[in-house]
C-alpha positions as CSV (number, residue, x, y, z in Angstrom):
1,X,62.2,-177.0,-72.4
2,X,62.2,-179.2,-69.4
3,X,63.9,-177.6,-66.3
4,X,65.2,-179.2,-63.0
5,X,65.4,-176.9,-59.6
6,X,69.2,-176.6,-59.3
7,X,68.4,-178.2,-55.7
8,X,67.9,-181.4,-56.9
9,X,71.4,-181.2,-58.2
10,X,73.2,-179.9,-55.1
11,X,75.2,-182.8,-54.8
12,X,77.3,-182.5,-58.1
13,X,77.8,-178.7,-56.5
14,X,80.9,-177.3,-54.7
15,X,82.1,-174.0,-54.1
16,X,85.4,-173.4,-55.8
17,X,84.1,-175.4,-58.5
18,X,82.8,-174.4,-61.8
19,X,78.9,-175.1,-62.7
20,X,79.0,-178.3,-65.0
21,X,75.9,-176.6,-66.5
22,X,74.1,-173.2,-67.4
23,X,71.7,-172.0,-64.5
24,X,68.3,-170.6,-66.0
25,X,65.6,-168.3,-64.5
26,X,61.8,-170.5,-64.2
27,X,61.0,-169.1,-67.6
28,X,64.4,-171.1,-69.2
29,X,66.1,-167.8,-69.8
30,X,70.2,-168.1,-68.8
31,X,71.6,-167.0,-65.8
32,X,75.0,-168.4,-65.3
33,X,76.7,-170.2,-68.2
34,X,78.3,-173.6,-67.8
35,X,81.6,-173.5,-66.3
36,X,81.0,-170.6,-64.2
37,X,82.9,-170.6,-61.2
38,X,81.0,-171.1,-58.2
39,X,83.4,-169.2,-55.5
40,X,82.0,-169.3,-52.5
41,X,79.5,-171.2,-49.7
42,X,78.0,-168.2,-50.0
43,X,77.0,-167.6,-53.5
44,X,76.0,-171.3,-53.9
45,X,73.4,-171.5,-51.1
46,X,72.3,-168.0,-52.6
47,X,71.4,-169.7,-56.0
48,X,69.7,-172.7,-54.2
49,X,67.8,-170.1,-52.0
50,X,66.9,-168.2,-55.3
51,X,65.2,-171.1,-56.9
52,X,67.0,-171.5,-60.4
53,X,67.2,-174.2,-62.5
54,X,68.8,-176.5,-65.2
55,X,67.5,-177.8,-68.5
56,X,67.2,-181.7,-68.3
57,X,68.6,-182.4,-71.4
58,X,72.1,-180.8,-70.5
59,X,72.2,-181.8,-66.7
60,X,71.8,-185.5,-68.2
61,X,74.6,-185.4,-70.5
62,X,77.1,-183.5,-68.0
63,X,78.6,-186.3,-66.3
64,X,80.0,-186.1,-62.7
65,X,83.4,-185.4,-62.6
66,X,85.3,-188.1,-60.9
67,X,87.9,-185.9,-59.3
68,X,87.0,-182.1,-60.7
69,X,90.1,-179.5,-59.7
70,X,89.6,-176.8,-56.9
71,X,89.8,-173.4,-58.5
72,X,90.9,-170.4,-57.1
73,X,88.4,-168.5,-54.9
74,X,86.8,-164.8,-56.7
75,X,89.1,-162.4,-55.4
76,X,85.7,-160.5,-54.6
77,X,84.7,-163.4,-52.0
78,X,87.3,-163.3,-50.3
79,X,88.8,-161.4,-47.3
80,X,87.1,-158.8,-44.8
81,X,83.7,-157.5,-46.0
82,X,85.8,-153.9,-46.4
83,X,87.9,-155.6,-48.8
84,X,85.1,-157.3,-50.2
85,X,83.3,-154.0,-50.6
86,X,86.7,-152.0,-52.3
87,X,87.0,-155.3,-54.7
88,X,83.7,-154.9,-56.1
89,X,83.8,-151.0,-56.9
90,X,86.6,-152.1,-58.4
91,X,85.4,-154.2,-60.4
92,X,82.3,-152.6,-61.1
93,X,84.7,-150.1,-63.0
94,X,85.8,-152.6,-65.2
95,X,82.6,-154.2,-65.8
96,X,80.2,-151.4,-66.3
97,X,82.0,-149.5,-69.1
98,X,82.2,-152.2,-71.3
99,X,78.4,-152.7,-71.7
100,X,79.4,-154.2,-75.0
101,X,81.8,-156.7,-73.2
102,X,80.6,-160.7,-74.6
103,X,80.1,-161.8,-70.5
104,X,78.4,-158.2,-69.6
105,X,75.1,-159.6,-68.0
106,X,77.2,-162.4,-66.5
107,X,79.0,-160.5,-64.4
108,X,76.7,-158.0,-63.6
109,X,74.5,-160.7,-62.2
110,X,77.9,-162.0,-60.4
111,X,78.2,-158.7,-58.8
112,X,74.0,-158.5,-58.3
113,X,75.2,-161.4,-56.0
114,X,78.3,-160.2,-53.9
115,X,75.8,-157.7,-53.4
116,X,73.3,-159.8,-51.7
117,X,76.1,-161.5,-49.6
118,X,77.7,-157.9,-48.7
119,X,74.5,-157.0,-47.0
120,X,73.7,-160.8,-45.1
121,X,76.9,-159.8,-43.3
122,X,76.1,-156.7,-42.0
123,X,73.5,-154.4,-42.5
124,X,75.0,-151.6,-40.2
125,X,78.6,-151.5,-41.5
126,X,77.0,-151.3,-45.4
127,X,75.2,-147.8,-44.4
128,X,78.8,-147.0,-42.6
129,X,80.4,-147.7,-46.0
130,X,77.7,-145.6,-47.9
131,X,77.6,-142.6,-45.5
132,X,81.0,-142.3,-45.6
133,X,82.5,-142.6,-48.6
134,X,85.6,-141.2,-49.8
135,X,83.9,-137.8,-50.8
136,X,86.6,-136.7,-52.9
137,X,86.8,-139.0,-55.4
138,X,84.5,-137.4,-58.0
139,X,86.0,-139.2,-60.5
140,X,84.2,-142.6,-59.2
141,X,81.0,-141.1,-58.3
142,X,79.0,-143.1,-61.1
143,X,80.4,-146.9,-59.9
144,X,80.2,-145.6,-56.3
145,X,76.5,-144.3,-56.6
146,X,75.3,-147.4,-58.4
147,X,76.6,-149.6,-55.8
148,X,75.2,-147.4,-53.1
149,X,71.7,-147.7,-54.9
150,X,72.0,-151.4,-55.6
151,X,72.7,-152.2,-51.8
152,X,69.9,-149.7,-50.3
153,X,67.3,-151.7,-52.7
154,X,68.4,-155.1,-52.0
155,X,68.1,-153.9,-48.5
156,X,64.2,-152.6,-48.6
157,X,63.5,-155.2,-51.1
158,X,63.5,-157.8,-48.2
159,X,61.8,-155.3,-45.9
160,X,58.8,-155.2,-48.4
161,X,59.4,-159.4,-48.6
162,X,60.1,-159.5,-52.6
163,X,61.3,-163.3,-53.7
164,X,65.0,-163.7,-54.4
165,X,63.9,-163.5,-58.2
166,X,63.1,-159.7,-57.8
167,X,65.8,-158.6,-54.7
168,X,68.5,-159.9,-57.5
169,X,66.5,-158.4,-60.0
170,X,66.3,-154.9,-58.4
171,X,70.1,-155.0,-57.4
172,X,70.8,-155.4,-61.5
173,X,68.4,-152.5,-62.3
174,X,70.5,-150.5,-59.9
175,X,73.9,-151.7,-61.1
176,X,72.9,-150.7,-64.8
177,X,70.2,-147.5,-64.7
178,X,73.2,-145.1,-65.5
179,X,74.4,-147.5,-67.5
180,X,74.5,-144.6,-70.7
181,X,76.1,-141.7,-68.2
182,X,78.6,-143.4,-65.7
183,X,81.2,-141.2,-67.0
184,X,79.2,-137.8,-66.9
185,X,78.1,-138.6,-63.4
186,X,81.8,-138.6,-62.5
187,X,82.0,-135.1,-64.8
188,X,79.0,-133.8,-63.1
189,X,80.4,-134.2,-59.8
190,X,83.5,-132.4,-60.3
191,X,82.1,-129.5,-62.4
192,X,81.8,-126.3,-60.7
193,X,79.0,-125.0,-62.9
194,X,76.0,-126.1,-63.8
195,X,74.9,-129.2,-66.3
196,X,75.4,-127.6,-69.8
197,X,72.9,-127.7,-72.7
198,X,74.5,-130.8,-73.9
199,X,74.7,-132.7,-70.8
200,X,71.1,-132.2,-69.8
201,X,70.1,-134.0,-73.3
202,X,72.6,-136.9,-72.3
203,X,70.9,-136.8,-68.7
204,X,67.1,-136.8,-70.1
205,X,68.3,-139.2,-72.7
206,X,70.1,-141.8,-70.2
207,X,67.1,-143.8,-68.9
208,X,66.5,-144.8,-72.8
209,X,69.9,-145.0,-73.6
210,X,70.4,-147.5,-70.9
211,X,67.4,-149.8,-72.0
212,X,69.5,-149.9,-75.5
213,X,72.5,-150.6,-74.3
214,X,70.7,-153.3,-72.0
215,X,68.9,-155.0,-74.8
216,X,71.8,-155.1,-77.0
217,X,73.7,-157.1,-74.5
218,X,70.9,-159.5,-74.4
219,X,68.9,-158.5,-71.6
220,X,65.7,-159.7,-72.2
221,X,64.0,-159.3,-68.5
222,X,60.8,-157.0,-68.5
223,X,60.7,-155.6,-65.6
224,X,64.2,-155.0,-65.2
225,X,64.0,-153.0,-68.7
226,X,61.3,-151.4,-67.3
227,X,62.6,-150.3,-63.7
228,X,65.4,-148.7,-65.8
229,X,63.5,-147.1,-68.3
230,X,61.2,-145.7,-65.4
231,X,63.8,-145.0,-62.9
232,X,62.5,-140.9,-63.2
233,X,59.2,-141.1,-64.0
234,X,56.9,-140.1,-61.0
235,X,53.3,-141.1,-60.1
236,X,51.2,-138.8,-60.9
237,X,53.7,-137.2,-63.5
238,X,56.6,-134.7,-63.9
239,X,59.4,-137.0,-64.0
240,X,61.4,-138.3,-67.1
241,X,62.1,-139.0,-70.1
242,X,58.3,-139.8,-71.0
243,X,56.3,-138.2,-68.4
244,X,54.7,-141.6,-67.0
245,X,51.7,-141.3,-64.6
246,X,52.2,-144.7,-63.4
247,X,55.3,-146.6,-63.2
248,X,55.8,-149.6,-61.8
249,X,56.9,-150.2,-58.2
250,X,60.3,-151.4,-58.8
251,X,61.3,-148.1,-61.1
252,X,60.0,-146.3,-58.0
253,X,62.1,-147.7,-55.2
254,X,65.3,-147.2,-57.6
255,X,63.9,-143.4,-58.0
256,X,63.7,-142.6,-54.7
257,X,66.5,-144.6,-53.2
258,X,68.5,-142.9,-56.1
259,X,67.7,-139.6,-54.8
260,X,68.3,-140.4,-50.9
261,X,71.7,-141.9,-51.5
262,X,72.8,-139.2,-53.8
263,X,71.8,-136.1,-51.4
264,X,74.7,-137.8,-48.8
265,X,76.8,-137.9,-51.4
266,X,79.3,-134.4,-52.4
267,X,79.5,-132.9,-55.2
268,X,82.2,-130.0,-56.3
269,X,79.3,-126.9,-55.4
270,X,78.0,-128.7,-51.9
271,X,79.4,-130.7,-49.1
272,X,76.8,-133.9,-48.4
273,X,73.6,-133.2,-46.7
274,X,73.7,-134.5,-42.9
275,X,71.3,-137.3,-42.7
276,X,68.5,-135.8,-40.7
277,X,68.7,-133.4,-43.7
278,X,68.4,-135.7,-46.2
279,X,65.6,-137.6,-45.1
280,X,63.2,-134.2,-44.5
281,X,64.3,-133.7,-47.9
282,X,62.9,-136.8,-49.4
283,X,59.7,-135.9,-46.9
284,X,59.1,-132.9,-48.7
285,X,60.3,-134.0,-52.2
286,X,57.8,-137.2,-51.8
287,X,54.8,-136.8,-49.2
288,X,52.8,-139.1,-48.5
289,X,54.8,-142.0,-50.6
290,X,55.0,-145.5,-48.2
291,X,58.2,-146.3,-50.2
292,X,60.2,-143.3,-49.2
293,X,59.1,-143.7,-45.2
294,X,60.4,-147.4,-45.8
295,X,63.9,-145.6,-46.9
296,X,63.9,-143.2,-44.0
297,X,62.9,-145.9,-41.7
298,X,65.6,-148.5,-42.7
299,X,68.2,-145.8,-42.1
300,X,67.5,-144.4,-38.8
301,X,66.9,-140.6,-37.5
302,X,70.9,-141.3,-36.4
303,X,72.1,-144.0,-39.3
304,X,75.7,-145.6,-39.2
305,X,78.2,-143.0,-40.0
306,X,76.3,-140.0,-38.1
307,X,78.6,-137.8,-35.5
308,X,76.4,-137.2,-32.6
309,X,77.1,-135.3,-28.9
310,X,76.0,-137.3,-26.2
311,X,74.3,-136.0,-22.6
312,X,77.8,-137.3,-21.1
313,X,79.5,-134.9,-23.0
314,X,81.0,-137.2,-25.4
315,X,81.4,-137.1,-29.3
316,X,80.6,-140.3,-31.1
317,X,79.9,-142.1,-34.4
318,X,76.8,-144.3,-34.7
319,X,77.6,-147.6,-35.7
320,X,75.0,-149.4,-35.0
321,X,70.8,-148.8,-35.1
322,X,69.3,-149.7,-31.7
323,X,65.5,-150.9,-30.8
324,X,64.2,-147.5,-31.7
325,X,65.3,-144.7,-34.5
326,X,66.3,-142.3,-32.2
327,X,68.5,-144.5,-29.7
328,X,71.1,-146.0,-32.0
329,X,74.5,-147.3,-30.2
330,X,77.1,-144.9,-30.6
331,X,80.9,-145.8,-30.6
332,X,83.1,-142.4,-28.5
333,X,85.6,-140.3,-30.6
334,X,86.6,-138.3,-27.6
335,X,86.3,-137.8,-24.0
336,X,83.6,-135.7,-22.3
337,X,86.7,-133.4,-22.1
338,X,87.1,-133.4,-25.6
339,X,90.4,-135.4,-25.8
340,X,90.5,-137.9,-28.2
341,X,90.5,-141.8,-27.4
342,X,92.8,-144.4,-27.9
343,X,90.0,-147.0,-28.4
344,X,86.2,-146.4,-28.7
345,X,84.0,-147.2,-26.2
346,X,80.4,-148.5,-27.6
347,X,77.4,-146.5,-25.9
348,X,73.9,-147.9,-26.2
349,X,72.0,-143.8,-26.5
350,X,68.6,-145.6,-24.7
351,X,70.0,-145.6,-21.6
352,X,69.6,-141.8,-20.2
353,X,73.3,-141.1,-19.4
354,X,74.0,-141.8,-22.9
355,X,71.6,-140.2,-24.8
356,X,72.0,-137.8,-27.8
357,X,72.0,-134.2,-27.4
358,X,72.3,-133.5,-31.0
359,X,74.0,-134.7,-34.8
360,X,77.1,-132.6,-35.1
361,X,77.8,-131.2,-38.5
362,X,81.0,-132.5,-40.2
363,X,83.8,-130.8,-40.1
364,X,85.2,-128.7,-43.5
365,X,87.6,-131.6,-43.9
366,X,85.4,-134.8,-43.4
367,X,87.5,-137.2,-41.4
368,X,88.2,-140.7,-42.7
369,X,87.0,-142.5,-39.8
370,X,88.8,-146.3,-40.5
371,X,85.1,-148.5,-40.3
372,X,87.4,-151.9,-38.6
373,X,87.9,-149.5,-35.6
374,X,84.1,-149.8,-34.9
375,X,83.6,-153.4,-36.2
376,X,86.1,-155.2,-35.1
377,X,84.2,-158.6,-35.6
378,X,84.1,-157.8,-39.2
379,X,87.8,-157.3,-39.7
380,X,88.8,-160.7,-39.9
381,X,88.7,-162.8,-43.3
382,X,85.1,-164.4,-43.9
């Protein structure tokens, strides 16, 4: 098979426009089938940055159209990135529990790639987003969690410099490692006793079950299969469901970033951890491992969606990581008298008058702090 980088055909490429033919990986394998709809600027120049390509044969017999029809935008593309982000749980719902579903790798590789364009806009507001979610819908935990995990790797894949290839490859790993339990995890979260006999089989099972339901739908990408399968194994043992000393480096990121996201995330028997607690956690849990002080690293000693006192007296919300992890910029909830504000005032914590004091535990009722408050420039329509 004789491919052609999709770049040498940009200019029979617009957004709003379907793909006049199927988009393959270098080794031929499909990607996006003909007539997919290209919706945005965005997700074009993310296919050209990822390198993909067209068999010859079919890009010479599509001819140019001479006048082709706009279509309608994704609804996922459009509007503010926190209606982005709400569109694609939402969708994420639909898609991953029909595994079965004739398109189901299509449009998990869609979402792979709203993914990738959520977190070019904003790194900051997507930890917002994950540290404070809407803890009491344990009904969603599963979609929630896997988009969580797929953002957090897409994030530290580009910190460790992995091609487009493997950051889109990591993000589908993520989107489908629970593939098997998305509804227990929902179950689990909401029970008030522990797993039962049952559901620990379906929890042990799940890393294999997922791999199944993955090849079934056609999935034919190793190490995707293979960061799934692995996704609770542990170097050096212990981990599950086949006790693997060595797996591979991709199943180890989705481990631990699985972990990390899930211990600021509630559950029916605990409130979420506060960050600082979470990341001695992971520490502890993982001593030593480069891939877990990367995680800790990318989200601060204060990350995005921590309540912190300040030396002025002031009680704030991080929004945004500074120069160094312990001097993030901080946006005011209330006045040093305690009184709340009308509109938040952004403090920059390196400058002495400004400086945390300490994290402050969240209250027994977690407030719903409205994210466009404290990112104003991201509230209006991309």
């Amino acid at each position: 098979m004789k491919l052609l980088p999709l770049a040498e055909l940009r200019a029979r490429l617009a957004p709003g426009r379907p793909l006049p033919w199927g988009v393959r990986d270098e080794r031929g394998h499909l990607l996006l089938g003909k007539g997919h709809l290209v919706d945005s600027e965005a997700m074009l120049e993310a296919l050209l940055a990822r390198g993909v390509f067209v068999e010859a044969g079919e890009a010479a017999a599509a001819q140019p159209d001479a006048a082709p029809a706009a279509a309608a935008p994704s609804d996922i593309a459009t509007g503010t990135p926190f209606e982005r982000w709400d569109k694609l749980c939402s969708n994420l719902a639909t898609v991953l529990a029909n595994p079965l579903e004739k398109l189901f790798l299509q449009r998990v590789r869609e979402a792979a790639l709203h993914v990738h364009a959520l977190s070019e806009i904003n790194t900051d507001l997507l930890l917002y987003l994950i540290l404070r979610q809407d803890h009491g819908r344990f009904e969603t935990y599963g979609i929630t969690h896997a988009l969580h995990v797929a953002c957090v790797c897409n994030l530290l894949a580009q910190r460790l410099g992995w091609d487009r290839n493997d950051q889109q490859r990591v993000i589908g790993a993520a989107l489908t490692m629970n593939l098997a339990m998305i509804d227990l995890q929902g179950v689990l979260a909401r029970q008030p006793s522990p797993p039962t006999k049952r559901q620990r089989e379906l929890i042990h099972e799940h890393p294999t079950q997922a791999v199944r339901l993955l090849r079934a739908a056609g999935l034919d990408d190793e190490p995707w299969l293979a960061a799934v399968e692995d996704h609770h194994e542990r170097r050096g043992g212990g981990g599950y469901p086949r006790n693997r000393a060595e797996p591979g480096t991709m199943a180890q990121l989705l481990r631990l970033t699985d972990q990390f996201t899930a211990k600021h995330s509630a559950r029916a028997t605990r409130s979420a951890l506060p960050a600082q607690l979470a990341a001695r956690q992971l520490f502890i849990e993982n001593p030593g491992d480069p891939l877990a002080a990367l995680l800790i690293k990318e989200f601060g000693i204060y990350p995005p969606g921590c309540l912190v006192r300040l030396t002025s007296g002031e009680l704030g919300i991080v929004v945004r990581r500074g120069r160094s992890a312990n001097a993030p910029w901080v946006a005011t909830l209330t006045t040093s008298q305690g009184r709340a504000v009308a509109a938040p005032a952004l403090r920059d914590t390196a400058r002495s008058e400004y400086a945390i004091t300490s994290s402050v535990p969240e209250p027994a009722s977690r407030p719903r702090l409205a994210p466009q408050a404290f990112y104003p420039e991201a509230a209006v329509a991309a």
